[in-house]
C-alpha positions as CSV (number, residue, x, y, z in Angstrom):
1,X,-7.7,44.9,-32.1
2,X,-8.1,48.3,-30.4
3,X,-11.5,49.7,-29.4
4,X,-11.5,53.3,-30.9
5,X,-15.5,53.7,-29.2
6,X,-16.2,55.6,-32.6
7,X,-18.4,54.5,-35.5
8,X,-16.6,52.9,-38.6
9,X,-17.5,53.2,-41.9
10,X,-17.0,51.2,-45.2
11,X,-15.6,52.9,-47.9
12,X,-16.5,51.8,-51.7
13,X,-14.9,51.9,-54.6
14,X,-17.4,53.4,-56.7
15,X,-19.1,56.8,-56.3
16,X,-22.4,57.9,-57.6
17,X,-21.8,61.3,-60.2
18,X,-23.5,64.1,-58.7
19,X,-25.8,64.7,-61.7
20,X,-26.9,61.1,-60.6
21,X,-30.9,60.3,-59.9
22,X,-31.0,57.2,-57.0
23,X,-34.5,55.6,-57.2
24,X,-36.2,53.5,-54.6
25,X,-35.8,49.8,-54.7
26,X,-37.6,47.7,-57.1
27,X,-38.6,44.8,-56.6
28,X,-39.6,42.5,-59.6
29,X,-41.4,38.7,-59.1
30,X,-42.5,36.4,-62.0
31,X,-42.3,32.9,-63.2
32,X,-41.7,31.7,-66.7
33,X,-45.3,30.4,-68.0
34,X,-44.5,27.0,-69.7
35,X,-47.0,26.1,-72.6
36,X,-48.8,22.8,-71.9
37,X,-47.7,19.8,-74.2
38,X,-44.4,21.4,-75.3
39,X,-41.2,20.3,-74.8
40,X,-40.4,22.1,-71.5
41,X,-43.9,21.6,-70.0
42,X,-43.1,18.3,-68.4
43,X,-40.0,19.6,-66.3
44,X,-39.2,15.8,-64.6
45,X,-38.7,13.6,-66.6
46,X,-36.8,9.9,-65.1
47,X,-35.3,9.4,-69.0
48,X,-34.4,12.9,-70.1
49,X,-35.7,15.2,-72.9
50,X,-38.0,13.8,-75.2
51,X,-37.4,13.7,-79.0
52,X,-41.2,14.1,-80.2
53,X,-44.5,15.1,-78.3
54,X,-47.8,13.9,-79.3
55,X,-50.2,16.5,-78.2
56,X,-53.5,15.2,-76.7
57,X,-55.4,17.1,-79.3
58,X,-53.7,15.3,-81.7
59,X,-54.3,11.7,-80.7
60,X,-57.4,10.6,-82.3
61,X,-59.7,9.4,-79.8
62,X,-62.4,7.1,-82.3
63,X,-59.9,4.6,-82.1
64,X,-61.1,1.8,-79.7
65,X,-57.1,1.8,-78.2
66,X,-54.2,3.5,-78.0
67,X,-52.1,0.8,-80.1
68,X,-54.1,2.0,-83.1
69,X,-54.1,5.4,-82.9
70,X,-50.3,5.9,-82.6
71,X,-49.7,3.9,-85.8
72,X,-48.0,7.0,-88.2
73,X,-47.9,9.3,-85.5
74,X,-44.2,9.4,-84.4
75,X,-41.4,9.6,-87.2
76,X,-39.1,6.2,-87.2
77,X,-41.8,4.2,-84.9
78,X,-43.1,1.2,-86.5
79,X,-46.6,-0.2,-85.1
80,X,-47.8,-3.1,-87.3
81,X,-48.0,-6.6,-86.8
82,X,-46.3,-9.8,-88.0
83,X,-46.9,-13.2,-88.3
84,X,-44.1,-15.3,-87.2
85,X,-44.1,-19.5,-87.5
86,X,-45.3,-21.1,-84.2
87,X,-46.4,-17.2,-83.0
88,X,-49.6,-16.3,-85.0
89,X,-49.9,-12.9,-85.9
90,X,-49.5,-10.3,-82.8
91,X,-48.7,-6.4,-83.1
92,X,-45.0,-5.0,-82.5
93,X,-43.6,-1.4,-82.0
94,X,-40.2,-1.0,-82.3
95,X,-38.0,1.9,-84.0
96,X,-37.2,1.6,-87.5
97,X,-33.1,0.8,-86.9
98,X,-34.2,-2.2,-85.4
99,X,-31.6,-5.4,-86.9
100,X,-34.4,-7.5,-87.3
101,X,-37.8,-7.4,-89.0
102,X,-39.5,-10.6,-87.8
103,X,-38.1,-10.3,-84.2
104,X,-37.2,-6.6,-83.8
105,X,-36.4,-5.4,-80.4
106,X,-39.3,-3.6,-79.3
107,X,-39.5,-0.2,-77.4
108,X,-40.5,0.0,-73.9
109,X,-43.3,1.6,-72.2
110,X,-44.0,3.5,-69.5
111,X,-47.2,5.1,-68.2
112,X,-46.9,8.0,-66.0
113,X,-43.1,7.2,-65.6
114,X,-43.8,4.0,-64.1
115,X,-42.5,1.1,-66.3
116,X,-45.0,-1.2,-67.3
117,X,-45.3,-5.3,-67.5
118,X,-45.9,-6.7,-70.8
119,X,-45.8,-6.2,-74.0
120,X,-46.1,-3.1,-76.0
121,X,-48.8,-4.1,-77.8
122,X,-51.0,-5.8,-75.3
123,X,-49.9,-2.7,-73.0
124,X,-51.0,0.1,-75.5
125,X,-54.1,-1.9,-76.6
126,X,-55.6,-1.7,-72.8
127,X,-55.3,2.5,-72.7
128,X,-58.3,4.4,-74.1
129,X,-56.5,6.9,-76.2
130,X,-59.7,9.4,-74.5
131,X,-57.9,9.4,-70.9
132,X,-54.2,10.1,-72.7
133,X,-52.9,13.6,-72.0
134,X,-49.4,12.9,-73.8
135,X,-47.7,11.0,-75.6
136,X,-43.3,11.2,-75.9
137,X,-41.2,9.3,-77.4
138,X,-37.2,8.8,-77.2
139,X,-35.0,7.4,-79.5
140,X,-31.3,8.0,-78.1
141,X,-30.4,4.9,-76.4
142,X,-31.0,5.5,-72.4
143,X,-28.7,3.5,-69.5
144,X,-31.7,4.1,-66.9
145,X,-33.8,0.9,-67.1
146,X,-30.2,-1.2,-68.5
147,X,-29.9,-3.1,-71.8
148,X,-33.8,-2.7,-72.7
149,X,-33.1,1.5,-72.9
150,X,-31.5,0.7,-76.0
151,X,-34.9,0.3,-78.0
152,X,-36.1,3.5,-77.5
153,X,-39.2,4.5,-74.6
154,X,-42.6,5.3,-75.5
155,X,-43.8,7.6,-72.4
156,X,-46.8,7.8,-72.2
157,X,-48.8,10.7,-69.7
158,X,-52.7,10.1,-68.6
159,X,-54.7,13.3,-67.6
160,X,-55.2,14.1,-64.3
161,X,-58.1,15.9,-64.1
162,X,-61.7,15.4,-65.6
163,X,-62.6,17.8,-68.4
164,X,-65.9,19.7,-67.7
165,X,-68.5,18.8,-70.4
166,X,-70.5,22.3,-71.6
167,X,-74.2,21.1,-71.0
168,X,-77.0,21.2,-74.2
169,X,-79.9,21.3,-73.7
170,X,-81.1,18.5,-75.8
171,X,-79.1,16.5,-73.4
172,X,-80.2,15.6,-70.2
173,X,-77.6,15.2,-67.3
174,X,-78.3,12.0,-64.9
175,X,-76.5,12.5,-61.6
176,X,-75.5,8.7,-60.1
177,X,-75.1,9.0,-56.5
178,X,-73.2,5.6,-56.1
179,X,-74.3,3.3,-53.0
180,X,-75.1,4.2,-50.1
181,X,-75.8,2.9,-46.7
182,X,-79.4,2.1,-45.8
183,X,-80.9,5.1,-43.5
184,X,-82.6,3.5,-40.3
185,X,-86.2,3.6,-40.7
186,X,-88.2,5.8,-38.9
187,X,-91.0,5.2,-36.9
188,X,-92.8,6.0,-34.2
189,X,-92.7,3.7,-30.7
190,X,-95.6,4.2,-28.6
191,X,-94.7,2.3,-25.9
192,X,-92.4,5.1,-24.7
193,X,-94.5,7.7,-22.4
194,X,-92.9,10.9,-24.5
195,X,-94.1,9.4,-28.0
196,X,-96.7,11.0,-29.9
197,X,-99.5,9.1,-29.5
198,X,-102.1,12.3,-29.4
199,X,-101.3,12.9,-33.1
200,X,-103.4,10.8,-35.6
201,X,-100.7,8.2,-37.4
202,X,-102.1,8.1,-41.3
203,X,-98.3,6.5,-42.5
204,X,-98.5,4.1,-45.7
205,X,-95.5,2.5,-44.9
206,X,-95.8,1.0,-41.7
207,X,-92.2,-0.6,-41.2
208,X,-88.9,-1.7,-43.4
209,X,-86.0,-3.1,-42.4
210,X,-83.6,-4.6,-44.7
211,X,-81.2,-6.5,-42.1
212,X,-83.9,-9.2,-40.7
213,X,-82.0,-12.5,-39.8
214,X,-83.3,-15.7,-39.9
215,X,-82.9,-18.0,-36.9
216,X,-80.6,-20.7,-38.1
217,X,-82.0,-24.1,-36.2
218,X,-86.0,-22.8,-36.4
219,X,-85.9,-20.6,-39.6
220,X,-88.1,-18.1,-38.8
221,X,-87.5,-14.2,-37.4
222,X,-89.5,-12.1,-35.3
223,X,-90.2,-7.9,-35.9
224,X,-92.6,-6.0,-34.1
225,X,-93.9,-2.5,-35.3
226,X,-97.2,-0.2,-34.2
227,X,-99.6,0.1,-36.5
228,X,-101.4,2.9,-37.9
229,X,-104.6,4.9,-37.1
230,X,-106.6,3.4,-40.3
231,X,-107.8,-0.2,-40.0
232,X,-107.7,-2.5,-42.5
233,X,-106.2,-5.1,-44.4
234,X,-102.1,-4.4,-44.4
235,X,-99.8,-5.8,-46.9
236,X,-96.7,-7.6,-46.0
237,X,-94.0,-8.3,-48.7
238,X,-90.6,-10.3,-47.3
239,X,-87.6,-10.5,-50.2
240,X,-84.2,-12.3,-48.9
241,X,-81.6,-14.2,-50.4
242,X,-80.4,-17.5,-48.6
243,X,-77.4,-19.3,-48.0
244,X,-76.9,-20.7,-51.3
245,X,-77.7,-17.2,-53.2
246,X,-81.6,-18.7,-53.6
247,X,-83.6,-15.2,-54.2
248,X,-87.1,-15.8,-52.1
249,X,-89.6,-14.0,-51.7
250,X,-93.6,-13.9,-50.3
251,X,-96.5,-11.6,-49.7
252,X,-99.3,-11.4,-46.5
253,X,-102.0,-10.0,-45.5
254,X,-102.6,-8.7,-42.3
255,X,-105.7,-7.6,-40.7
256,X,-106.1,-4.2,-38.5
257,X,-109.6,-3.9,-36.2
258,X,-110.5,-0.8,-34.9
């Protein structure tokens, strides 16, 4: 190699025709916009393409399960039941090239690709067909889950999300807050010198606590609470549950003097 200390330049093959017009760079970004509920929707999938997609708007949701409403739904699946000596009657799905009529060999399911324990009946007949975003079926025989991918796979996709609910006005809208942790109860101590004993005390309620534990050798508990500026008679009511899940309950009377 020999340092010529000048600059070198790259000739190419290709020249631009002088009645040529060069524009700036352009730059173009998009993504392809897959339709929900069609075949390329779901990208991942652990058993390969699908051969039929039950949309959710499809899947009648009056049913009380899912085992009913699929019955019709997907060419060359059978969902009926059959009544076998020594079995009863119980519910099969299996794809119509089954061998066998009274012991066919039944698809398997899955439920957001995990595969499930049990039956395909008793599985299908536990999902509300309300909480079902999809439902696929394959028929070609799959090596993934070993001899059983032979029958066919029923996949089967819940929604993720909850669908908002357009408000009417003849329908009124309860919001449940769940449980929650009982607040400490506040009242005022006026044996500290910074309380507010100048202010006149008119409460109704003069103390609560819902934690009061019995003593276990005597049986009886202690509280202590200021009363309020009004005197009177002041109503006590104790609720509890005992050892044994006994509900008990009473109700005092206490007297206030000026």
């Amino acid at each position: 190699m020999i340092n010529t200390e000048s600059p070198q330049r790259i000739l190419s093959g290709y020249e631009n025709p002088k009645d040529a017009r060069m524009l700036k760079e352009v730059v173009i970004k998009a993504s392809k916009e897959l339709e929900e509920h069609t075949l390329d929707y779901r990208i991942k999938r652990p058993y390969g393409k699908p051969d039929y997609v039950l949309k959710k708007k499809d899947i009648n949701a009056s049913y009380g399960n899912l085992l009913l409403a699929l019955q019709g739904r997907f060419p060359g699946l059978i969902v009926r039941q059959v009544n076998n000596p020594g079995e009863g009657t119980k519910w099969v799905v299996y794809l119509q090239r089954a061998i066998s009529i009274a012991l066919p060999a039944e698809v398997i399911v899955t439920v957001n690709d995990v595969l499930t324990a049990g039956s395909p009946a008793s599985i299908l007949e536990s999902i509300n067909p309300d909480m079902v975003e999809s439902v696929e079926l394959m028929t070609r025989i799959n090596v993934l889950y070993g001899s059983v991918g032979g029958n066919g796979i029923l996949a089967i996709y819940t929604k993720n999300d909850f669908e908002e609910v357009e408000k009417k006005e003849n329908i009124p809208l309860v919001h449940v807050p769940g449980y929650n942790r009982a607040r400490k109860f506040m009242a005022p101590d006026y044996s500290q010198p910074n309380a507010d004993s100048d202010k006149v005390d008119y409460r109704s309620t003069i103390y609560w606590n819902p934690e009061v534990l019995m003593d276990e050798k005597k049986g009886n508990a202690t509280v202590s609470f200021f009363a309020a500026d009004l005197p009177g008679k002041y109503m006590a009511v104790l609720e509890g549950v005992t050892y044994n899940g006994q509900p008990v309950r009473g109700v005092y009377f206490i007297k206030v003097k000026d």
